[in-house]
N, C-alpha and C positions, 0 to 999 in steps of 0.2 A: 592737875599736874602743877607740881611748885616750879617755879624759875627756876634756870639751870645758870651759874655763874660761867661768865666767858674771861681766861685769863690766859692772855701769850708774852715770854717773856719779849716776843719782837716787835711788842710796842711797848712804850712807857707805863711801868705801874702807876693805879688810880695813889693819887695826890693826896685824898679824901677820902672820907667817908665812903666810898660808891666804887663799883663793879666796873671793868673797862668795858663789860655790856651784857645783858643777861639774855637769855631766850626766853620764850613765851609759848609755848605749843610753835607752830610752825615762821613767826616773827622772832627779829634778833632787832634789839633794843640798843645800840652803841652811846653809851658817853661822849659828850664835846670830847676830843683831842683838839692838843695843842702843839705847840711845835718843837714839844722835846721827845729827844731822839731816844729809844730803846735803855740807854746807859742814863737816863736823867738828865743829860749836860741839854742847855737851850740850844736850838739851831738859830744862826745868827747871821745875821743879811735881811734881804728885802721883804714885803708881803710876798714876793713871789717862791723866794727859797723858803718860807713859812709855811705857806700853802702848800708845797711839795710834799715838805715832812709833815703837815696835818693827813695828809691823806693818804701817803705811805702809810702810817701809823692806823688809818682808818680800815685800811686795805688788809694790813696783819692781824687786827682785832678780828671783822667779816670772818676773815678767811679761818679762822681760830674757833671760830662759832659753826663755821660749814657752809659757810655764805663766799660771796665775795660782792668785789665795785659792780658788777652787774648784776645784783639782786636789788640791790638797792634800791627803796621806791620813794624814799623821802630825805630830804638833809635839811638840816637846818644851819645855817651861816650867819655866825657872828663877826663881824668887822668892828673893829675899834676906830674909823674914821671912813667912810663912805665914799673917800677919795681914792680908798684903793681896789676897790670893785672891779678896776678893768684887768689889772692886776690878778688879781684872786681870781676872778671868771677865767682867765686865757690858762690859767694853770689848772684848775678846776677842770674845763672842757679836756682836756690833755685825760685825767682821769675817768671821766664821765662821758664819754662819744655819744651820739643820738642813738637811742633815746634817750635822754636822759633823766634820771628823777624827779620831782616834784623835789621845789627847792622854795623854802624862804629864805632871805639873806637881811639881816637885821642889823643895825646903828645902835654900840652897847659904848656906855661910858667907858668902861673897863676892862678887862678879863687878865686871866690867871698869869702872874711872872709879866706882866707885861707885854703880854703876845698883841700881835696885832689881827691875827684869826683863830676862829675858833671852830670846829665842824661836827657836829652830830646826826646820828642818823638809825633810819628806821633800815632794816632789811629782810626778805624772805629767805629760807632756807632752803637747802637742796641746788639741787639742778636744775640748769633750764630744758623745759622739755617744750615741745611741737616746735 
């Protein structure tokens, strides 16, 4: 079975080269999102209002695929400076209630436009059953 392309216009189209996230048989593959909003324009304020719109944006993609935040079994977090992790985590948790995914959160020189987070993620498809 080939990948199956995930594209909703309710989160920003990919920038680049790359799919806002593919399927895999019964896994959905999501690209880093960043923190522009559906229209392209940056969202602008703190890591915290970043974070909101990375993972809105992350929540339209899932949901696009036939997933959603609670399939979710992995993220990966990029932070542009380590000092805003408590930050990022309190908005994070807001999205992600217990249980939450298996998460690394990573200290990257850079990322795209200038963002100060960046979030990618692994998810299952379907419904939760038992």
């Amino acid at each position: 079975m080939d990948p199956q392309v995930v594209s909703t216009p309710h989160a920003p189209a990919a920038i680049g080269p790359y799919s806002q996230a593919l399927i895999a048989g019964d896994l959905v593959f999501c690209s880093g999102q960043i923190a522009l909003r559906p229209d392209g324009t940056l969202e602008q304020g703190d890591v915290a209002a970043e974070t909101r719109q990375v993972l809105t944006n992350l929540r339209a993609v899932l949901e696009a695929a036939g997933a959603g935040l609670g399939r979710v079994v992995k993220t990966t977090v990029f932070l542009r400076d380590m000092a805003d992790f408590q930050a990022m985590n309190a908005v994070y948790a807001e999205f992600f209630p217990a249980p939450a995914p298996a998460r690394s959160t990573v200290a990257v020189a850079g990322l795209p436009r200038g963002v100060r987070v960046e979030v990618e993620a692994v998810a299952l498809r379907g419904a939760l059953t038992g």
